[in-house]
N, C-alpha and C positions, 0 to 999 in steps of 0.2 A: 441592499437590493431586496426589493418584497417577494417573498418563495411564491410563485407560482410555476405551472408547469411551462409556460412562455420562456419565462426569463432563465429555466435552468436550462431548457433546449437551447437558447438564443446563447447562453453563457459557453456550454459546453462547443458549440461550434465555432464560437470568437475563440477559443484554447485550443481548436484542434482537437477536441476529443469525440471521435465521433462514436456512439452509441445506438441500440436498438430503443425504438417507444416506449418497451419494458420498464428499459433503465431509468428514462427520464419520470414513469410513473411512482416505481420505488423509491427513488431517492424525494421524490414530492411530498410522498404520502412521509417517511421518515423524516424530514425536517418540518412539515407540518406539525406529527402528532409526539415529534420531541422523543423520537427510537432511536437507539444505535441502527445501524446496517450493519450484516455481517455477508459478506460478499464471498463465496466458496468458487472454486476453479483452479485450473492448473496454473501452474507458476508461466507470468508471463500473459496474463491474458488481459490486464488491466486494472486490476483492484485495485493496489497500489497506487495507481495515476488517478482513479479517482475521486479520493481522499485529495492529493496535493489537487486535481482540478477544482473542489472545491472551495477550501482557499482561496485561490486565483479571483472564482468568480464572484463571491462573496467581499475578497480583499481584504481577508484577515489571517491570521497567524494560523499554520499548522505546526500541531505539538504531535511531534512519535512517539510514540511504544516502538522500540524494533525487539520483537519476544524473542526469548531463546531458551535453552533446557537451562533451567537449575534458575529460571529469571522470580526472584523472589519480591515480596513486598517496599524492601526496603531500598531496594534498585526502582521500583515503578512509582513507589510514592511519595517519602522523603526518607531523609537522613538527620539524624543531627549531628551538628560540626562538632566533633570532638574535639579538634585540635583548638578552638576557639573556647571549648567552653574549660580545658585543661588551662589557657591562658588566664582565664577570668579567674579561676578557684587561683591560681599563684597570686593574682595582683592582691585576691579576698585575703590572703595568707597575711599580707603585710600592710592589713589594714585594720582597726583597734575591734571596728565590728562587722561580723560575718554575719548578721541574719537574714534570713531570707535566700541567702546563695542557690541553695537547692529551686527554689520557684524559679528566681530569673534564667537560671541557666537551661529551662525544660519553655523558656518563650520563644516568640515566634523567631529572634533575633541571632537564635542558634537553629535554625531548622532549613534545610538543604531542600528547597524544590525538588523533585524529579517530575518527571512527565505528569503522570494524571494527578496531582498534586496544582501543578501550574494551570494545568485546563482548570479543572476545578474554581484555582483564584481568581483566574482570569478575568480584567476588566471590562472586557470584548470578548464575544461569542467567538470561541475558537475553533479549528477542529481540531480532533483530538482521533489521529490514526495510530489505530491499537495493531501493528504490521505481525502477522504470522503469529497468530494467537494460538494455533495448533501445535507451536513446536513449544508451550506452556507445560507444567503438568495442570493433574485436576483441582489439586488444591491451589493453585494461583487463580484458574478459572472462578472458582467458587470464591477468592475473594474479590472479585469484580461485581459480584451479582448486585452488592452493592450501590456500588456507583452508578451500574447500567440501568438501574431500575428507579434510585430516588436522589439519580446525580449527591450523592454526597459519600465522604469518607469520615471514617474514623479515627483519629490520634487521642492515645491514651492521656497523653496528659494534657492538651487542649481539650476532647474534647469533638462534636459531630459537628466538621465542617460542610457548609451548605456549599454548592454553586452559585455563584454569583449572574452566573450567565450561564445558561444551559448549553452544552456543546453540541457539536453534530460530532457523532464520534463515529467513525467508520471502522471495522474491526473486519482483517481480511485472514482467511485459511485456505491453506495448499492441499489440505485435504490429509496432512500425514495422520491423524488419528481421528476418529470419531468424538464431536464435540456434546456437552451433555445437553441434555435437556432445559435444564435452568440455564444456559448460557442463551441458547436457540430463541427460549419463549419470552425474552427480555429484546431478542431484538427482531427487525424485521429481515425477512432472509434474502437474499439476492444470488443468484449460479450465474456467473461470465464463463460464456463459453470462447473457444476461439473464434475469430469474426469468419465471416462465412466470405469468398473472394468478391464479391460485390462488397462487403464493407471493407475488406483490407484496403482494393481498392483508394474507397475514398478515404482511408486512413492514412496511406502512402501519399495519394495530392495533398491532403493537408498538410501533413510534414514536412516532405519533401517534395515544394511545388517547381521546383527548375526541371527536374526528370518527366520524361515524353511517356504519351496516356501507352503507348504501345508496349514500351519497359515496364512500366507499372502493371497491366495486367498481365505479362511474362510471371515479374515476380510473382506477383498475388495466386495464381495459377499455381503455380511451382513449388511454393510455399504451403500452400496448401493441399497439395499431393505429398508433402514429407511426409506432414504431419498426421495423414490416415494411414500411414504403414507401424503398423505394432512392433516392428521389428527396432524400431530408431524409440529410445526411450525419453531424451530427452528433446522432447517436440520445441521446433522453435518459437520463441516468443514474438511477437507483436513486435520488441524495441529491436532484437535482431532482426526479423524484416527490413526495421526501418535502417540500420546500421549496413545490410544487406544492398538498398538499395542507396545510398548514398556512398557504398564503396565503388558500387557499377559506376555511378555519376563522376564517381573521383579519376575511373579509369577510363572516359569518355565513353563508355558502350552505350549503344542505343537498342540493344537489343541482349537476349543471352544466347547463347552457345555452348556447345558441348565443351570447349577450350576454358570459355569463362566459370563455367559453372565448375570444372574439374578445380580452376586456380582460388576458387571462393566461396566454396563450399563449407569452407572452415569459420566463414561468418555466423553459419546458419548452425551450424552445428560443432560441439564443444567437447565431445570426447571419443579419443580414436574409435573406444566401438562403437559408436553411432555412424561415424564416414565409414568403418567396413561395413556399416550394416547398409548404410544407401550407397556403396558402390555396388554391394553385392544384389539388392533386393528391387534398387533403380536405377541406377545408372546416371554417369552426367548426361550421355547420348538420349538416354528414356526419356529424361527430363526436361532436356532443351525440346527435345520433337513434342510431347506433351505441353509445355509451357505458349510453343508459338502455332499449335491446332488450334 
């Protein structure tokens, strides 16, 4: 598909992903000028989704990163097979001559893709989402700058692998630490926020288009009344929304109520102190009367 801003709007709405004009100019401008994106916001707002929607609409392979503490080099980039190249020195053992052993056993024919290893070979333009790059420390950050800047890696004993096909890599944070500078100036920035009830909205028809426009902006409404009270920490996400309304759906409601919202509330939210903190600070009663003003 030829990147224009047409075809990513046009793409993103055949997947259901609906976004602000923003979005569709960033990601333009970053598969254009061949940038990572690095997409900051709160867990749950979309970043995530639109890494795999690119894929979709492109129709090519997405390759993960999923980061986590203590996630080192040889987890993101390869490995070599030990247990294969421990085989080969035994067969070398019981063979008149050994030379060379050491070379072959450091080729490519013992070496473990991982993640950006595999983007990097890739025959076909991939993406390549780098997920919760924040929960990194700094020295893993620092060895990406690397790759994010002249798409290529380093292996000691190969040698400085190119890209074969430059990736769209999309690189999302939750925000848990502050990212450096050299990570930031390598990519282009992007902040999702939560969608505002006109976009949820049309986020919920997309998804879930059996459910009546009347329930849809109950929810939307509602949902977006949790999530401005400071009190509830764990604000709900976009896909519980959508989990939210497809439970209402499962249980024939065409509207909400104080009754429903007391028995499902536990969709929307995931830990007992967050339901004491919206019984106490809203109410299922506040919420339904609010939802259907």
């Amino acid at each position: 598909m030829e990147i224009t801003m047409e075809n990513i709007r046009n793409g993103f709405e055949e997947v259901g992903y609906i976004s602000d004009p923003e979005v569709i100019v960033t990601v333009y401008l970053a598969l254009k000028l061949q940038k990572p994106i690095l997409i900051e916001g709160e867990p749950g707002v979309g970043k995530t989704e639109l890494g795999k929607v690119l894929s979709q609409i492109f129709h090519t392979d997405l390759i993960r990163l999923q980061c986590y503490e203590g996630l080192d080099e040889n987890k993101a980039l390869y490995e070599w097979n030990y247990q294969k190249q421990l085989l080969k020195i035994q067969i070398m053992k019981e063979t008149p001559s050994c030379d060379h052993v050491e070379d072959d056993l450091f080729s490519r024919e013992y070496l473990l893709e991982r993640p950006l290893l595999k983007a990097i070979q890739s025959e076909k333009k991939p993406v390549l989402l780098i997920d919760e790059v924040d929960k990194t420390d700094e020295e893993f950050e620092a060895f990406l700058f690397e790759l994010l800047s002249d798409f290529q890696v380093s292996v000691p004993e190969l040698g400085t692998l190119i890209a074969e096909k430059i990736p769209m890599v999309v690189l999302t944070s939750n925000n848990e630490r502050e990212l450096s500078d050299g990570l930031k100036r390598r990519c282009i920035y992007l902040f999702l926020d939560f969608p505002t009830v006109e976009r949820e909205v049309a986020i919920i028809k997309a998804k879930v288009p059996e459910i009546t426009d009347k329930l849809t902006r109950q929810i939307a409404k509602a949902v977006n009344l949790i999530r401005q009270n400071t009190e509830i920490k764990k604000k709900p996400s976009i896909a519980e929304t959508l989990d939210w309304a497809r439970a209402l759906l499962t249980l024939n409601e065409d509207g909400l109520s104080e009754k429903v919202v007391k028995q499902t509330i536990n969709i929307l939210l995931k830990t007992k102190t967050d339901i004491e903190s919206f019984n106490k600070q809203i109410g299922a009663a506040a919420l339904d009367e609010f939802a259907r003003s």
